[in-house]
Steps between C-alpha positions, in 0.01 A plus 500: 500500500810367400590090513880424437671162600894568577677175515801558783776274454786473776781288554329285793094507350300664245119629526203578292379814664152684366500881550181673473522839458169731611564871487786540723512230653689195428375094713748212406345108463796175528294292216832271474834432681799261405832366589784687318774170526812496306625214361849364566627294201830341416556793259410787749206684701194559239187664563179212460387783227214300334345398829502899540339553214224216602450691795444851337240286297335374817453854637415643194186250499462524896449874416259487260268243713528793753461850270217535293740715273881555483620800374870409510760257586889537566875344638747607694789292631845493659749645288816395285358169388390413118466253253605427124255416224547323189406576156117291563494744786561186778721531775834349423663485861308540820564819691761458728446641868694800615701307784641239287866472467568532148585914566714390772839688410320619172561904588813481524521324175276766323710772644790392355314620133294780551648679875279480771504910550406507069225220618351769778501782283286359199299338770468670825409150638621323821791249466352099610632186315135450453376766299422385131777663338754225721235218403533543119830589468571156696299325256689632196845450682367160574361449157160386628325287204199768560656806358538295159133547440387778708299722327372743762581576876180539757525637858323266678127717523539579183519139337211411728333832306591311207324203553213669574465676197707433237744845543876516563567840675741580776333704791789773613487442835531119520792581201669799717622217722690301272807742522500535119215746456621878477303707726576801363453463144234285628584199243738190486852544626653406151845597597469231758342256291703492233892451630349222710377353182114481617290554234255796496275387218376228768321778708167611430331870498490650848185662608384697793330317783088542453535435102197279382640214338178285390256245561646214700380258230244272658341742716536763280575718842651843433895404618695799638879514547496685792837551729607160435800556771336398829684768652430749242123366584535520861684910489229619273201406793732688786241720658783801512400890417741748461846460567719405783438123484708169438312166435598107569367279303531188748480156453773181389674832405487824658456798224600788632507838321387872387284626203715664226436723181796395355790231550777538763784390344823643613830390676316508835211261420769239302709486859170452679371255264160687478267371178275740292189281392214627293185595735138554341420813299837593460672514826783306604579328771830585653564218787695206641420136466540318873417177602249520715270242669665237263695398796235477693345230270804331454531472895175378526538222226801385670341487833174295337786240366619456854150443624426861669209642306451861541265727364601856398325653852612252675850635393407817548408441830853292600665827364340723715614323798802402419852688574558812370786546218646153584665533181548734258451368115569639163183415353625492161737243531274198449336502233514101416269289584479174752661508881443790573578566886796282441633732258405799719686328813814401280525890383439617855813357613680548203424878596623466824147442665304240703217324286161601656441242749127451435236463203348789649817701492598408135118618387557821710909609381380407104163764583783791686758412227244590240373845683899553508521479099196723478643794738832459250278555196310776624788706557662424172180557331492864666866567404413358123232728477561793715180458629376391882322230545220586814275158480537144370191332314561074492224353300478122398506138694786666734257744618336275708803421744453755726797413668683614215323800432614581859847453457512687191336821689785425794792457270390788268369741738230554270110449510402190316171473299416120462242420223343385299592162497371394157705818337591286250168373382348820544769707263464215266121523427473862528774573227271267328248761604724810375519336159107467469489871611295400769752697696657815399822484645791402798355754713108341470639166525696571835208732618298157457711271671521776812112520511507105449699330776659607809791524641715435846779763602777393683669801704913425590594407841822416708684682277844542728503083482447495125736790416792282708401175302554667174834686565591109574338395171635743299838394644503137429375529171749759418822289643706389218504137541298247760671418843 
């Protein structure tokens, strides 16, 4: 029996979940949860990364009061986001969050040196202001003090790895979303790096998800870097067989993709803006990022500062009763944070809509706009790979919101397979797993999570309605300019 502690880190919380793993069968144990709260200072939107790394100590400890043994501990974490140490190995800027505004305008800048089509085809990596490449190429154009004495660049998992134990490595699939990692020749995208004038000698070794690193060095705990991408995590624990099958990763942001032997990078996939991210044991992940429940949580936090608390069911539920497609919302399209449903009303009419009229109607078009994006995916994931798609899997937080799940089996026309919910966790400590050899491989470890937790199908329904609301979709998104 098998004891490994993955450490989930997401953009709203982070846990300290304890996997025990007995034959073929896999329990999960919450030992410790925390706040995940970013920090808005004068000089930008920072990540409270210490605090983080107090907390990872705190579950660490909380674990070992509850296991007589651990066999294992790992990270995983949202993507893109990374630190700079100095010579003594300290931090010499905080890590700045994903959504601050320091990228703002940045692509186009980068562009204008290395073109975004050259950018695409050393990468194969969806274009977003906030991937890392826009972040440190800001930071040189803006001759940030921290570049003076940078000595190495960590992806946020691995420089929590690295206080753990000592080592500086760069796990591929945290690094395979930077957009300057070369999935193909499966090392840094120098070509990039090197015109923008980032230098390459800051970034450590890459290394394959399930590598042992070391002892975390007061424990002395075996420390694993398993799939330190979260999605990466949560795509390896899919309970999928055989072929035919699309997953969502869902959550703040909605992952939603196929299972590749090799990169997709062609003409097609640059015009879609489709990303090819490093999966575990080789694969790759060809898929779009969308945002997902993110306005959901941005809805609710403007609600709570207006006095009207809501819990997530209790939104759920005011979606379910409220009016139909009362507007129809590119999902994409607001990706800042604060004011949220004024921001959604203000682009409604700028599109030549009425704002939904209720809170319950705004919870319900940001759920139908989302199952919308998904159907749009799907079929541009079939054309990218020639292959039909029959079922969707959605794993993660998001597969809890049945409502959704619903949707996305109405707006798709496919069957959804919802679960598990802790995807995340569970890919995390059973890479961990894979590396100890306590499992032999990505068939095993999805045989285990199938035999380990259930899941809920949702079959389509009302299909003529749905098929009329996405012609309409498809329209206004496709119109040149808003009303």
């Amino acid at each position: 029996m098998g004891r490994y502690l993955g450490f989930d880190l997401g953009a709203e919380s982070g846990r300290a979940i304890l996997g025990t793993l007995d034959g073929a069968r896999l329990t999960l144990q919450e030992v410790h949860r925390f706040s995940n709260d970013p920090v808005r200072l004068p000089t930008g939107l920072y990540w409270d990364t210490l605090r983080l790394f107090w907390e990872i100590r705190r579950g660490l400890h909380a674990a070992r009061k509850t296991a007589d043994q651990l066999d294992g501990a790992g990270v995983d974490t949202w993507g893109v986001d990374f630190g700079f140490l100095g010579r003594d190995g300290a931090l010499v800027d905080n890590p700045r969050h994903y959504r601050d505004t320091r990228t703002d305008g940045q692509m186009e800048r980068t562009f204008a040196i290395v073109p975004r089509r050259d950018v695409f085809a050393a990468t194969g990596i969806q274009f977003m202001q906030l991937n890392s490449l826009y972040q440190w190429h800001a930071m040189v154009q803006q001759h940030s003090p921290a570049l003076e004495t940078a000595e190495c660049l960590l992806f946020m998992p691995d420089l929590f790895n690295y206080w753990l134990t000592g080592e500086k490595r760069a796990e591929v699939t945290i690094a395979s979303t930077s957009q300057f990692y070369n999935p193909v020749a499966r090392t840094w995208a120098y070509g990039v790096l090197e015109p923008l004038r980032l230098r390459a000698s800051l970034l450590p070794k890459l290394i394959e998800p399930g590598t042992l690193l070391g002892p975390e060095r007061e424990t002395g705990v075996p420390v694993y870097a398993t799939a330190g991408h979260d999605t990466a995590a949560a795509v390896a624990a899919v309970p999928a067989k055989g072929e035919g099958w699309c997953y969502i990763s869902s959550g703040t942001w909605s992952l939603m993709g196929v299972e590749t032997a090799t990169p997709v990078i062609n003409d097609a996939a640059l015009e879609a803006n489709f990303t090819n991210e490093i999966g575990v044991a080789g694969t790759v992940r060809l898929l779009k990022n969308i945002a997902g429940l993110w306005l959901w949580q941005e809805c609710r936090r403007a609600w709570a500062e207006q006095g009207r608390e809501y819990s997530y069911d209790q939104m759920a539920s005011m979606a379910a009763e409220a009016r139909p497609f009362s507007a129809l919302l590119d999902p994409d399209a607001f990706l800042a944070p604060r004011e949220m449903p004024r921001r959604i009303a203000e682009w409604c009419l700028s599109h030549g809509q009425q704002p939904p009229a209720t809170d319950g109607e705004f919870c319900r078009a940001t759920l139908e706009a989302l199952a919308f994006r998904y159907r749009q995916v799907l079929e541009t994931l079939e054309r990218l790979t020639g292959k039909p798609i029959t079922h969707i899997h959605i794993v993660g937080g998001g597969s809890k919101n049945a409502l959704l799940n619903q949707f996305a089996a109405d707006a798709t026309g496919r069957p959804v397979l919802a679960g598990p919910v802790e995807a995340t966790a569970i890919g995390n400590v059973l890479v961990q797993a894979l590396g100890a050899r306590e499992v032999s491989g990505m068939a095993e470890l999805r045989q285990v999570v199938a035999d380990s937790f259930p899941l809920t199908v949702f079959e389509p329904r009302n299909a003529p309605q749905w098929e009329d609301a996405y012609a309409k979709w498809c329209r206004l998104l496709s119109s040149s300019a808003p009303a």
